[in-house]
C-alpha positions, -999 to 999 in steps of 0.1 A, spaced: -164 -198 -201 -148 -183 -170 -111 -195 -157 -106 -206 -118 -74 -188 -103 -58 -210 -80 -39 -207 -46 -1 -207 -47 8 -232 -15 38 -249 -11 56 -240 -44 21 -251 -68 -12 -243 -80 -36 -258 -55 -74 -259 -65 -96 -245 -35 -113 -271 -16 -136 -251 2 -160 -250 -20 -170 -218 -19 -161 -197 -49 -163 -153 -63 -167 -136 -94 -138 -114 -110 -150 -90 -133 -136 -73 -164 -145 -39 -155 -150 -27 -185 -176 -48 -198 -191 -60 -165 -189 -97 -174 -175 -122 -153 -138 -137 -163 -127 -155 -136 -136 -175 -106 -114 -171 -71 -116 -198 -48 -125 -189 -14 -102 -204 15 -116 -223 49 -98 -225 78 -81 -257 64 -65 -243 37 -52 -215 57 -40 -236 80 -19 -254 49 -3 -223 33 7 -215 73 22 -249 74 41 -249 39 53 -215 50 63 -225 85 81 -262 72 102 -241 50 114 -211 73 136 -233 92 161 -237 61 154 -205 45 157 -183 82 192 -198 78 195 -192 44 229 -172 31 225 -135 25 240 -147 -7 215 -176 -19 188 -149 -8 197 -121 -29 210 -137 -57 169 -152 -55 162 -115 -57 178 -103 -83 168 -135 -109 132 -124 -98 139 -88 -105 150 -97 -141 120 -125 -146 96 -97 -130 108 -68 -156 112 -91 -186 71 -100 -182 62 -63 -170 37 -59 -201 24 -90 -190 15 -84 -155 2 -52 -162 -21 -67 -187 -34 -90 -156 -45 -54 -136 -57 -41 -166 -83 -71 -171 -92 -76 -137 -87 -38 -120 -97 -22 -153 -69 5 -150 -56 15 -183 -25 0 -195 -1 28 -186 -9 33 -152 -6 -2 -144 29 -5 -160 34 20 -137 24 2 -108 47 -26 -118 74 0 -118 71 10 -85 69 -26 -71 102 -30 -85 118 -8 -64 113 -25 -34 123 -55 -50 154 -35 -58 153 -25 -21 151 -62 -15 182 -70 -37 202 -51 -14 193 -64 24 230 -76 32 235 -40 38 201 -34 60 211 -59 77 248 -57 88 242 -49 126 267 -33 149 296 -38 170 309 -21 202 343 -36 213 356 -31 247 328 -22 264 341 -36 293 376 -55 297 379 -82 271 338 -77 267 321 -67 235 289 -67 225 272 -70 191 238 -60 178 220 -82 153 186 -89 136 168 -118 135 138 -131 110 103 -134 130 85 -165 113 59 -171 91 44 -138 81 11 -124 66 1 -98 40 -31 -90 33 -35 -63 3 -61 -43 -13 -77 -46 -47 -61 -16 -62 -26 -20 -64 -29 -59 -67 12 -61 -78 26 -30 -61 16 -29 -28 25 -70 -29 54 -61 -38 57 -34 -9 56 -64 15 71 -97 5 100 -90 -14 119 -75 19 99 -97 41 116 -132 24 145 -115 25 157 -107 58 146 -147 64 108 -147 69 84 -171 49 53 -154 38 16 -158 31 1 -133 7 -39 -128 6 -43 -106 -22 -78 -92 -30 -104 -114 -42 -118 -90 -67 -82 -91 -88 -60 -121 -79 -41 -130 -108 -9 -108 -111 -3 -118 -74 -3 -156 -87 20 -147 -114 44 -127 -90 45 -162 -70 52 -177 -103 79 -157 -114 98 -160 -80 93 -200 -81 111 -196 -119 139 -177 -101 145 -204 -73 131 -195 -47 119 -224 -26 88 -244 -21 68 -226 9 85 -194 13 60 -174 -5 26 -183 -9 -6 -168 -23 -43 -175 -6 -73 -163 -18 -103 -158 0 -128 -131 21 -129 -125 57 -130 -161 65 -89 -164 54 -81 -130 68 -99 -140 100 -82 -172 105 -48 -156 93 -52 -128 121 -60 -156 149 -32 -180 136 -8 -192 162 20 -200 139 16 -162 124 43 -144 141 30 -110 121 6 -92 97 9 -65 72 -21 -47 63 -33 -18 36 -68 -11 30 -97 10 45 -97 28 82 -126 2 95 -108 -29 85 -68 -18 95 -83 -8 129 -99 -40 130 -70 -57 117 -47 -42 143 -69 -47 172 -72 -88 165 -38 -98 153 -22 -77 183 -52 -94 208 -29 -130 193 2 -114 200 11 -104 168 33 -75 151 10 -57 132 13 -29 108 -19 -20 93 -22 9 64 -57 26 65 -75 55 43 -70 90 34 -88 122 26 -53 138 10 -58 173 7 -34 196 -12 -34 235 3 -32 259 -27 -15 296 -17 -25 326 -34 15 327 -46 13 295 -62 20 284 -102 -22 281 -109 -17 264 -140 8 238 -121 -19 233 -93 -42 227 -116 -24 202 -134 -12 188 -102 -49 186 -88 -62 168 -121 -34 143 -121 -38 133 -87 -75 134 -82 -86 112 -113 -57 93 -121 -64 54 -120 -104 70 -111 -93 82 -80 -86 45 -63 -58 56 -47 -49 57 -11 -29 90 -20 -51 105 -42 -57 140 -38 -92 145 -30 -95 177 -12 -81 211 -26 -83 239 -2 -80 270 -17 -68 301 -2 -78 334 -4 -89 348 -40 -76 321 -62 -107 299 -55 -122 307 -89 -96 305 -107 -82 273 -97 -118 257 -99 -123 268 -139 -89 254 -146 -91 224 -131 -127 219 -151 -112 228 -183 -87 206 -178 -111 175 -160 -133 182 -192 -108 165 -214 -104 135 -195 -104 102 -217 -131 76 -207 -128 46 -219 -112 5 -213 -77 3 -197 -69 -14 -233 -74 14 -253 -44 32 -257 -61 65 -267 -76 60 -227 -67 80 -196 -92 72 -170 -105 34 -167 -137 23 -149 -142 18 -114 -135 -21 -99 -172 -29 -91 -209 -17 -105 -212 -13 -64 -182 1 -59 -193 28 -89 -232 34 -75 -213 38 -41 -191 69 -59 -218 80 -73 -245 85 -42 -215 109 -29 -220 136 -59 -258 129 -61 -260 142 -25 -233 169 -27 -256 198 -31 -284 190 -12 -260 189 18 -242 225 3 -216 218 -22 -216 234 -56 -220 204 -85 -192 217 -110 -192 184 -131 -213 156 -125 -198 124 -141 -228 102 -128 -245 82 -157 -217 83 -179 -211 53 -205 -187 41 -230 -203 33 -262 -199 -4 -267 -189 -9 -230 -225 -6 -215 -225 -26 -186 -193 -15 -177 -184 -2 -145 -182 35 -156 -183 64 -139 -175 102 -152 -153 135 -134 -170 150 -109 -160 184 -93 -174 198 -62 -169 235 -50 -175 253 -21 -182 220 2 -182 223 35 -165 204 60 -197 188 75 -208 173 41 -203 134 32 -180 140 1 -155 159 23 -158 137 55 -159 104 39 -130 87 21 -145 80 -14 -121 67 -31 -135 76 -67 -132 103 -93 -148 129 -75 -125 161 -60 -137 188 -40 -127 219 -35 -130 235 1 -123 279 3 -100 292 34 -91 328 40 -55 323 53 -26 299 52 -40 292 93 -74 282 88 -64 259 57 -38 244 79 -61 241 106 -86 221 88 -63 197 70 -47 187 105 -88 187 120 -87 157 97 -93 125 114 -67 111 83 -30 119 82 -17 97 50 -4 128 25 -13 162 18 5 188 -6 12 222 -7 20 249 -37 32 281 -33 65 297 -44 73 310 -8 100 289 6 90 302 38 55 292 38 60 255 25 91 251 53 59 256 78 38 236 63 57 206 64 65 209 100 37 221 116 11 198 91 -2 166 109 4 139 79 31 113 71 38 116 37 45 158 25 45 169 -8 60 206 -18 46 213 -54 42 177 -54 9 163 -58 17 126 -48 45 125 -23 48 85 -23 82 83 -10 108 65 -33 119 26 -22 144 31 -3 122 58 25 89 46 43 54 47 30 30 54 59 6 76 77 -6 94 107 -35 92 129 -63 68 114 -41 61 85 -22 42 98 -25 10 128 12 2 145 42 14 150 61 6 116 55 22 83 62 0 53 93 -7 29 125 13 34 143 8 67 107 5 85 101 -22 67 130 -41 75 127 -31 109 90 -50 108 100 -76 96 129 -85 117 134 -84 157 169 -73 173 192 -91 197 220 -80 217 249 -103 222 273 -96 250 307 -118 249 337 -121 268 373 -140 263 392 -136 296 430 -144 287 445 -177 301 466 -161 324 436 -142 341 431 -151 374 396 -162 383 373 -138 389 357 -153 417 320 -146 430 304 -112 428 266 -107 434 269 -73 430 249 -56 403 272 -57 370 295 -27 359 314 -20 329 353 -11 339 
């Protein structure tokens, strides 16, 4: 018997009317758990509304009434932490750890959130002028629009509407269809801390809801993360409706090893980033480039270390890698390592075929390590977003440089060496937005910007930090004057202003 998630509109579970209905999977097993209810342009057009009837009270909302919102949510939301990450575990198939982690990181922004009366105490110049000042505010935009990816179905949530709510804006969430039930109970636990009816709801749906959210008049702005195709798509229709859009693409992260470098680090570092959460990470490392003589090396470590790698469901504690989100998503990883030597690479570890014993129909997938690929094969251009790393060989610090930055991506890339020297040049003259020195992962903290370069990222904003408050609120500049009661009047002057 499978359960029906519903959408969260207007402060309540509403049942889909549509009609039209998915299948969420326990990855693990393969069997379906759940049924998601797939919005029309109706219901979209009723989450819009309850979010746009309640911005009017809640754009005008104290700083006060907002945060203290925030920080009863913060509480709620780490009280029920084992609970949410037990939602991403049954419907992503991550294992338990990682997705407390994820619920970790979400809370930051949400501590971020707690603390907008500061991001948001403007500026003021007196005496610009005589008896003239002029102050410098920001102002909410509307009803706004996330639409986030299947992989960090809390998280990257969290990355968008806890600061969005806050600086005044009411928000409509479409999480992912294929795991939709920790962003219900996020909506939940923010309802139990007060917040009110409209200003945050969940829709689910396919391209239909995204569709009619990007064409939506009353959406004044859309916050994106997912692949390259669909941000560039996503950035191209909601701007063509007028719309502030920042839209979060793919990556092919690659992390530049130096012949100075802490091998059994890099190695450890490479492992980490490449197969943690099976490699479904936007800031996965899935390119090492190797330089010089430390090729070999690097490789057998990494595969002693890859070799070890616990297989099994995200409830097992004794598990470090879970299965992939879809048996499609997994034959899709799997066509990349299949074809890998026929097109040049070197097949290190082939993790096609694998199984977990009583988890057959599982979505599983083993480690796979490729060496010696070249830049014109599929595993290196494409973005595969599975448990497969490859390792390319350089000669010099230049050409490694030079093919990371040939890289039509620019999310994060890593370097690790000991030369101070060496990384200072790397992270100025490297062509990415997020930089890692001996770190694998460099997802900035809350209170910086998450974002990339070139087709990783759509738009001018990156999200959360001060970018993300930026987003999600517009300035205004307010010049004032009180002339004195004795001044004379001024009289007419259609000359072009001055200060003096």
């Amino acid at each position: 018997m499978t359960k029906t998630v519903s959408h969260w509109i207007g402060g309540k579970p509403v049942e889909g009317a549509s009609g039209r209905f998915g299948p969420v999977t326990d990855p693990a097993t393969g069997a379906v758990t759940t049924q998601v209810p797939f919005a029309d342009g109706g219901e979209v057009d009723a989450a819009v509304a309850a979010a746009r009837a309640a911005y009017g009270s809640w754009s005008t909302s104290s700083l006060a009434q907002r945060t203290s919102i925030l920080f009863r949510f913060r509480a709620l939301l780490d009280a029920h932490r084992e609970d949410i990450a037990a939602l991403i575990t049954a419907e992503h198939g991550k294992v338990h750890a990682d997705a407390l982690g994820e619920v970790a990181r979400g809370l930051e922004i949400v501590d971020l959130a707690c603390g907008i009366p500061t991001q948001l105490k403007g500026e003021l110049s007196t005496q610009v002028s005589q008896r003239v000042d002029v102050a410098a505010i920001r102002q909410p935009l509307g009803v706004v629009a996330g639409i986030t990816p299947f992989n960090f179905p809390a998280m990257v949530p969290m990355w968008m509407f806890p600061l969005a709510i806050a600086c005044g804006n009411t928000f409509v969430l479409k999480p992912s269809e294929k795991d939709p039930s920790a962003s219900v109970r996020l909506a939940e636990l923010l309802t139990r801390a007060g917040l009110p009816d409209g200003v945050l709801n969940v829709l689910h749906g396919d391209r239909t809801a995204v569709e009619a959210l990007l064409e939506h008049p009353d959406v004044a702005a859309v916050s994106f993360v997912g692949s390259t195709p669909i941000a560039r798509h996503v950035h191209r229709t909601a701007s063509a409706h007028g719309k502030r859009v920042q839209a979060l693409g793919g990556a092919k992260n690659h992390m530049l090893v130096l012949p100075d470098a802490d091998l059994d680090a890099a190695a450890d570092a490479a492992v980490s980033a490449a197969y943690g959460s099976a490699g479904e990470r936007c800031m996965a490392v899935s390119a090492v480039v190797a330089v010089g003589a430390v090729g070999d090396d690097l490789v057998q470590r990494i595969r002693e270390r890859a070799e070890k790698i616990i297989i099994g469901p995200g409830t097992d504690p004794a598990s470090e890698m879970g299965p992939l989100i879809t048996a499609e998503h997994r034959d899709r990883v799997a066509g990349y390592v299949k074809g890998a030597a026929e097109q040049g690479a070197e097949v290190v570890l082939d993790g096609t075929g694998h199984t977990v014993e009583g988890y057959e129909q599982g979505h599983w997938i083993g480690i796979s390590l490729l060496d010696r690929v070249p830049v014109t094969a599929d595993a290196y251009r494409d973005e595969i977003f599975g448990p497969v790393l490859s390792v390319l060989r350089v000669d010099s610090y230049e050409e490694g440089l030079a093919l990371i930055n040939a890289s039509p991506y620019g999310n994060g890339t890593a370097i690790f060496t000991r030369d101070g020297g060496a990384a200072r040049r790397f992270q100025l003259e490297v062509q990415a937005g997020m930089v890692g020195v001996n770190v694998p992962i460099p997802v900035p903290v809350g209170y910086h910007s998450f974002g990339g370069w070139k087709d990783s990222l759509f738009g001018d904003h990156h999200i959360y930090g001060n970018d993300g408050v930026h987003f999600y609120t517009r300035g205004k500049a307010i010049t004032t004057r009180w002339p004195d009661p004795a001044d004379a009047p001024a009289g007419v002057d259609l000359g072009f202003p001055g200060n003096h």
